[in-house]
Short mmCIF file of the C-alpha atoms (twelve columns), coordinates in Angstrom:
data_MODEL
# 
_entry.id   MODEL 
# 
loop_
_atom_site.group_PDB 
_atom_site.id 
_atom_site.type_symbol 
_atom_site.label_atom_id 
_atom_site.label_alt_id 
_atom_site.label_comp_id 
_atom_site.label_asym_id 
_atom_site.label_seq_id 
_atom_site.Cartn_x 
_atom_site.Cartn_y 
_atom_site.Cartn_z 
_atom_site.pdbx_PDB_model_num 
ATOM 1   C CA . UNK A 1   45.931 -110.362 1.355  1 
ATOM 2   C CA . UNK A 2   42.480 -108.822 1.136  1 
ATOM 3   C CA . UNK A 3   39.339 -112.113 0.509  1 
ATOM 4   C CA . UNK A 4   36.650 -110.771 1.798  1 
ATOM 5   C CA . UNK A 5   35.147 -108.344 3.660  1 
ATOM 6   C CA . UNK A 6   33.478 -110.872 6.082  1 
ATOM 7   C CA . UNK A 7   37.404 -111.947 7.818  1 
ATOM 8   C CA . UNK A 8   38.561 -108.390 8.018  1 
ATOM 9   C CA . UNK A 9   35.593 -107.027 10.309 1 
ATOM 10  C CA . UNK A 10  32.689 -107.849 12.593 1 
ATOM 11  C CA . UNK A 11  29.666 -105.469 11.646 1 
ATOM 12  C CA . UNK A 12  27.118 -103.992 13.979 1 
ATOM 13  C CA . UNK A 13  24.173 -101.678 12.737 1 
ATOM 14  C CA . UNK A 14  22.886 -98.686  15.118 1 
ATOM 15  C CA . UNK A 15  20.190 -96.302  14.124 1 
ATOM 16  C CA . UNK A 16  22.098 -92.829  14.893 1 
ATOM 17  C CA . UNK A 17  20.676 -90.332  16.667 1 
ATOM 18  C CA . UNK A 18  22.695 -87.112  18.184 1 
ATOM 19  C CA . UNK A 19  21.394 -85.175  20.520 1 
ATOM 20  C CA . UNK A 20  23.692 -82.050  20.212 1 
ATOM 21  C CA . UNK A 21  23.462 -78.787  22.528 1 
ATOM 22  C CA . UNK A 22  24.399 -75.744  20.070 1 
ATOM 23  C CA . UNK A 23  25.969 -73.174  22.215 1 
ATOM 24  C CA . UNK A 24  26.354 -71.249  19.269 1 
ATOM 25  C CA . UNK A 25  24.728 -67.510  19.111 1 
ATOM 26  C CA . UNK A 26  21.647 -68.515  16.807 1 
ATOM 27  C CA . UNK A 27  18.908 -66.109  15.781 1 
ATOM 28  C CA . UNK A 28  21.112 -63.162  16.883 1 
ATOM 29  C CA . UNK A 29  20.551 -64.157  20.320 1 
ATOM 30  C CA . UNK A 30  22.920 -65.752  21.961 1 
ATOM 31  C CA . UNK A 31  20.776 -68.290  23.114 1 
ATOM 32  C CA . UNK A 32  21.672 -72.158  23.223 1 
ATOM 33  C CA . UNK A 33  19.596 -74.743  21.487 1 
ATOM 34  C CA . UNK A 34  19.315 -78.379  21.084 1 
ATOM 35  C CA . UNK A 35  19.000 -79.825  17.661 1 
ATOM 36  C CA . UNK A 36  18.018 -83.309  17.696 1 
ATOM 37  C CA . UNK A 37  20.176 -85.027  14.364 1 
ATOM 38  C CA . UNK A 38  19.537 -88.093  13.094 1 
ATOM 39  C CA . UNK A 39  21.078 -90.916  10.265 1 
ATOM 40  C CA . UNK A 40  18.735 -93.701  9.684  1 
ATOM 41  C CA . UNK A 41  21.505 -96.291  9.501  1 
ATOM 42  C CA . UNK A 42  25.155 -95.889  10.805 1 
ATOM 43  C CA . UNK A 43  26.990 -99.409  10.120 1 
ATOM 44  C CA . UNK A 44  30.182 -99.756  12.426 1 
ATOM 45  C CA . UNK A 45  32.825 -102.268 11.481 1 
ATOM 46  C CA . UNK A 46  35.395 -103.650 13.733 1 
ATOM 47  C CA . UNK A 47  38.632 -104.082 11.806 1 
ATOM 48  C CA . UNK A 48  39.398 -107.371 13.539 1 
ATOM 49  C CA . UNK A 49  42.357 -108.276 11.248 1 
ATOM 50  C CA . UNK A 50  45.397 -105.779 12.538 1 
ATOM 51  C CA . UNK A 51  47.652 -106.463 9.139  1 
ATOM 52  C CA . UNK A 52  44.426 -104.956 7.447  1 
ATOM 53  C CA . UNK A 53  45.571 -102.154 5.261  1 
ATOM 54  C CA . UNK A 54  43.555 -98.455  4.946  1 
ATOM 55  C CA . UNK A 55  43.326 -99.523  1.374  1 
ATOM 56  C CA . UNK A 56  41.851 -102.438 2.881  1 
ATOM 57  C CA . UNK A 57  39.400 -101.003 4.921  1 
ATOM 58  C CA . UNK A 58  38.791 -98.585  2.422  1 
ATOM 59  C CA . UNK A 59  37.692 -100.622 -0.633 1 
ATOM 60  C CA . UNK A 60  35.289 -102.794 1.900  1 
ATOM 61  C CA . UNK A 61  33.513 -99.894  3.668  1 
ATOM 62  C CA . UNK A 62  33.464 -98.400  -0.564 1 
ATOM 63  C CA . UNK A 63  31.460 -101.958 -1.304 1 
ATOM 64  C CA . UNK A 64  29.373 -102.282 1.157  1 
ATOM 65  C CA . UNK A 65  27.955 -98.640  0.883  1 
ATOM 66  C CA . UNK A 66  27.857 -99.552  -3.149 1 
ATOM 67  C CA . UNK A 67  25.868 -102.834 -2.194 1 
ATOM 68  C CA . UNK A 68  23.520 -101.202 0.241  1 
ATOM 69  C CA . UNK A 69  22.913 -97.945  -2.421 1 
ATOM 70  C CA . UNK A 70  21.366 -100.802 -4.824 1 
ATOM 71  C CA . UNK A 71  18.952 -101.761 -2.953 1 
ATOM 72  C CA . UNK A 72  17.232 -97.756  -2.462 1 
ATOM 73  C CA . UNK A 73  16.029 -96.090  -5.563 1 
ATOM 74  C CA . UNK A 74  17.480 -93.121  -6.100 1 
ATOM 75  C CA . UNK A 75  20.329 -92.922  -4.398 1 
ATOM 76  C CA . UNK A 76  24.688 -91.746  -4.610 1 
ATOM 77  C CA . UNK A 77  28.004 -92.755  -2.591 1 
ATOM 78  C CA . UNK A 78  29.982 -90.077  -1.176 1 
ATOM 79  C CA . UNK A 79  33.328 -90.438  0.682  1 
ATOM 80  C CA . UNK A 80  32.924 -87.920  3.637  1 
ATOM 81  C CA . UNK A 81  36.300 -85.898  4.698  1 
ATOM 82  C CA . UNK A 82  36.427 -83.555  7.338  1 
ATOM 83  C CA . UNK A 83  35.766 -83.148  11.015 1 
ATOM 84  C CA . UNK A 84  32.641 -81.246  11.246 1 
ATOM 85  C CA . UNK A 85  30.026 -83.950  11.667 1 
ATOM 86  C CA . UNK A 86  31.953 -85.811  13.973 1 
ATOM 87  C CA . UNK A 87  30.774 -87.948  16.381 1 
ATOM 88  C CA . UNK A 88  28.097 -89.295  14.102 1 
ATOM 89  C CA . UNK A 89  29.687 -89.533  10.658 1 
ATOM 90  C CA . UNK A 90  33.662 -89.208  11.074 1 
ATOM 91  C CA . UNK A 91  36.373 -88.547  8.433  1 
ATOM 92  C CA . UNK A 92  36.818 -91.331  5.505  1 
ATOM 93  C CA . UNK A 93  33.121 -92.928  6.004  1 
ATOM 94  C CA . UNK A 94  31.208 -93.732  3.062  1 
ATOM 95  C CA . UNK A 95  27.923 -92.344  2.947  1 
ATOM 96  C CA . UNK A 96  24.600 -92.853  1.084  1 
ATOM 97  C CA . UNK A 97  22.720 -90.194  0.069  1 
ATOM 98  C CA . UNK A 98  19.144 -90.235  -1.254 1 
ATOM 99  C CA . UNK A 99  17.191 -87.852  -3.692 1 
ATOM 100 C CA . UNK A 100 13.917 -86.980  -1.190 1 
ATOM 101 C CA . UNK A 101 11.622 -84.045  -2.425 1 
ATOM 102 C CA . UNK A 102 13.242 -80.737  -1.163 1 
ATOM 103 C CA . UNK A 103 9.660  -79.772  0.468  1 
ATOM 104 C CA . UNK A 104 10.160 -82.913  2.408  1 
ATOM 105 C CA . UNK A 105 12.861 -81.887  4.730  1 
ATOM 106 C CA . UNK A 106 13.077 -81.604  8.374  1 
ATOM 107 C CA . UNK A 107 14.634 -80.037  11.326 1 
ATOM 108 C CA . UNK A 108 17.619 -82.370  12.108 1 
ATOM 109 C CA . UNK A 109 18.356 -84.864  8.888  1 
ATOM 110 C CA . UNK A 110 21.702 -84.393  7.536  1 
ATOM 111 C CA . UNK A 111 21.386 -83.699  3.864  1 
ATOM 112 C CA . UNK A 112 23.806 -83.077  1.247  1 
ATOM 113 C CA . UNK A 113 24.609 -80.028  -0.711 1 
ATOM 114 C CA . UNK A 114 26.778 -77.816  -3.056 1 
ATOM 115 C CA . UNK A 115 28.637 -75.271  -1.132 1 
ATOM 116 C CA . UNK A 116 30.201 -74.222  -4.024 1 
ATOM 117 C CA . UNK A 117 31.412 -75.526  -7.207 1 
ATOM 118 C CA . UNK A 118 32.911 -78.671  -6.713 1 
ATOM 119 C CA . UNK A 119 32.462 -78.560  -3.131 1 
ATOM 120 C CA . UNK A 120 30.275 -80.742  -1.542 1 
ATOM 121 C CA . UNK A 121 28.719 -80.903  2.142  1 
ATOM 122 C CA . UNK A 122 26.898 -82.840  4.492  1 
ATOM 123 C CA . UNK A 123 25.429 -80.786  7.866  1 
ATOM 124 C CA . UNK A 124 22.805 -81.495  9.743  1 
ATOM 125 C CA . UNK A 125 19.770 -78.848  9.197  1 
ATOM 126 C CA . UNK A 126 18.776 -76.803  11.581 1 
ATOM 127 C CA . UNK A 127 16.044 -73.849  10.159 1 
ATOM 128 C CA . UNK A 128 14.188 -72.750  6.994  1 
ATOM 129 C CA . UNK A 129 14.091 -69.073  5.985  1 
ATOM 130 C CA . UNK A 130 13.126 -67.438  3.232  1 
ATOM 131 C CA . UNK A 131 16.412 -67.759  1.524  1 
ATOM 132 C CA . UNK A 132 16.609 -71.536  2.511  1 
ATOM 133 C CA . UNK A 133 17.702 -73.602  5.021  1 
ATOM 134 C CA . UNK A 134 20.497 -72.641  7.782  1 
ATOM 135 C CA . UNK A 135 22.967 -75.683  8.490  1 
ATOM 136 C CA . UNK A 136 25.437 -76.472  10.863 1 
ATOM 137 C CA . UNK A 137 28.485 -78.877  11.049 1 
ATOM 138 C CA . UNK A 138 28.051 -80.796  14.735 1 
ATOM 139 C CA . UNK A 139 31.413 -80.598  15.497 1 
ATOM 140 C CA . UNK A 140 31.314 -76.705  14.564 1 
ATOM 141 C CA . UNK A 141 31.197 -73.661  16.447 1 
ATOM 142 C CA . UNK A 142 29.131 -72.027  14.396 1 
ATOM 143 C CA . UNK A 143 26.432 -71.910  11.715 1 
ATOM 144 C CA . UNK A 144 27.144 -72.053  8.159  1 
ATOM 145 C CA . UNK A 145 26.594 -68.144  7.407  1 
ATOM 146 C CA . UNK A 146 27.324 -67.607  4.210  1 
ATOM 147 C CA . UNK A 147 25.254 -70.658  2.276  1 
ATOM 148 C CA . UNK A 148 21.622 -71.749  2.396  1 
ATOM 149 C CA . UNK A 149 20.591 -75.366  1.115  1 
ATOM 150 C CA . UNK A 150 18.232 -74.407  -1.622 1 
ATOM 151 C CA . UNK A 151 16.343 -76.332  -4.242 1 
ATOM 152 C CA . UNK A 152 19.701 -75.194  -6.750 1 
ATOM 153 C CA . UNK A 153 22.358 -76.973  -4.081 1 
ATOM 154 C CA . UNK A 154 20.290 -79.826  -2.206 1 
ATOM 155 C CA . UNK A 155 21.358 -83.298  -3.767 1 
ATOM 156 C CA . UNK A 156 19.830 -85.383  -0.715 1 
ATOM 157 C CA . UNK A 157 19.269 -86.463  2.716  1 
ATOM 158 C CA . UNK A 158 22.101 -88.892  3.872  1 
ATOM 159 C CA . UNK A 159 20.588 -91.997  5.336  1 
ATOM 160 C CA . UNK A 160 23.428 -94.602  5.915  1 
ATOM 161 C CA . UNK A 161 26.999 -93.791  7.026  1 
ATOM 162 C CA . UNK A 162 29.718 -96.664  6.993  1 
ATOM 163 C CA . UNK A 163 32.563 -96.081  9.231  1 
ATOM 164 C CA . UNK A 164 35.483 -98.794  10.513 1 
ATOM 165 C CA . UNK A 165 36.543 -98.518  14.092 1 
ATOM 166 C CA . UNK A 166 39.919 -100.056 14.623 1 
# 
C-alpha cells in the first residue's frame, strides 16, 4: 500500500546541465554546434520499494512537483511524454514550468510552448529570428522547422523536472 512518499524513494537534487553537440545541418550549413541546455532543478528519486506500483510512482513524483510549484509564483505542472529531451527530462517526468517575460529568454533554457492546438512542447532553444525562436528536441535529429516559439505559443521556461529512476 502507498503511505508516503518518503518509504517509496530516496531523493537526490542535481542542477542539470547538458552539454549537447548538434550534428544537425543548422543555418543551411551543415555545420555542427554545441548548445549548452540547462534545467535549474532536476530531482531524481530512487524507487527503493520494488512492489511500488507506476501508479505509485506516479501520484508521488505528481505531488511533489504540485508541492514544489507552490512555493514559485507563477508557475504550471506538466506531465512530459515523449523521447525528444531525453537524457535530461525523460518520458513520464513531471515538470514545472514558469511564466518569465518572453524578452527574457536565452540561448539554451528549455521553455514550453503550443505547437499546435492542444499540443504542447518542451525543447530546449537554440536561436531567435525574426519570426521567433528556432527549437530543438535533444534527443532529435533535427530542428523543429515548421514552428517558432513566439509571444502567441510561449507559456514558460521549465525550471524543475521530477523523474523516478528504478
Amino acid at each position: 500500500m502507498f503511505c508516503c512518499f518518503q518509504s517509496l524513494y530516496r531523493l537526490r537534487h542535481c542542477a542539470a546541465l547538458a552539454v549537447v553537440g548538434l550534428g544537425i545541418g543548422m543555418f543551411g550549413t551543415g555545420c555542427k554546434s554545441t548548445l549548452t541546455v540547462t534545467v535549474p532543478r532536476i530531482e531524481r528519486f530512487t524507487v527503493e520499494n520494488p512492489d511500488a506500483s507506476a501508479l505509485e510512482i506516479d501520484r508521488a513524483l505528481s505531488e511533489r512537483a504540485e508541492t514544489y510549484a507552490r512555493t514559485r509564483p507563477y508557475t504550471q505542472v506538466w506531465r512530459g511524454s515523449g523521447l525528444s529531451m531525453e537524457p535530461l527530462i525523460p518520458p513520464n517526468a513531471w515538470i514545472v514550468s514558469e511564466t518569465f517575460p518572453y524578452e527574457t529568454l536565452e540561448r539554451g533554457q528549455v521553455v514550453l510552448f503550443n505547437r499546435s492546438p492542444g499540443r504542447r512542447v518542451a525543447h530546449a532553444l537554440l536561436r531567435k529570428t525574426g519570426e521567433g525562436w528556432i527549437t530543438v528536441g535533444i534527443n532529435n535529429e533535427n530542428v523543429d522547422e515548421y514552428t517558432r516559439v513566439t509571444r502567441r505559443n510561449y507559456l514558460g521556461v521549465v525550471t524543475a523536472a521530477f523523474v523516478a529512476d528504478r
